[in-house]
C-alpha positions in Angstrom: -112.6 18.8 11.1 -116.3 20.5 10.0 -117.2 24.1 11.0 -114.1 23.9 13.4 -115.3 20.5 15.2 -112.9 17.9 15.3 -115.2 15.0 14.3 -112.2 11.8 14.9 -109.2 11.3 16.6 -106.1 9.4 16.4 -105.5 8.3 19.5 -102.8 6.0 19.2 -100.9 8.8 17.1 -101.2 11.5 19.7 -99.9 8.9 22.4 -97.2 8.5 20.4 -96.3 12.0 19.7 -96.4 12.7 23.6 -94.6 9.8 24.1 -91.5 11.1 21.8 -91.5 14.7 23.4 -91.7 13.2 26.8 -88.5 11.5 26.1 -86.8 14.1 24.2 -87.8 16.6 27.2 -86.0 13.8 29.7 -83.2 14.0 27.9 -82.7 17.1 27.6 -83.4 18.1 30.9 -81.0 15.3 32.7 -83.8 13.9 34.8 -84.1 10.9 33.0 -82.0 8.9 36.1 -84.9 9.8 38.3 -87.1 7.0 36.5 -84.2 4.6 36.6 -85.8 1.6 39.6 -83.1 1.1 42.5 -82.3 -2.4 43.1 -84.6 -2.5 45.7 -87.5 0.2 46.2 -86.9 0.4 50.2 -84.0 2.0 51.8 -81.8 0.0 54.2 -83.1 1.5 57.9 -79.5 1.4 58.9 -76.2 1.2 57.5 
């Protein structure tokens, strides 16, 4: 950083950071099963 420019970036590193909090925030929050893929994406259209 020069005179409160940020000349590089890390972009791999931030990715990775967001990454991490994005799973910690799943976690936490119990909606992690809403990622989890049924079986098959379509609903029967009877049963």
């Amino acid at each position: 950083m020069e005179d409160y420019r940020v000349l590089s970036v890390d972009e791999a590193e931030i990715l990775e950071g967001v990454q991490a909090a994005a799973e910690r925030m799943l976690e936490r929050s119990g909606l992690r099963r809403l990622l989890d893929m049924p079986a098959t994406p379509w609903r029967p259209s009877h049963d």
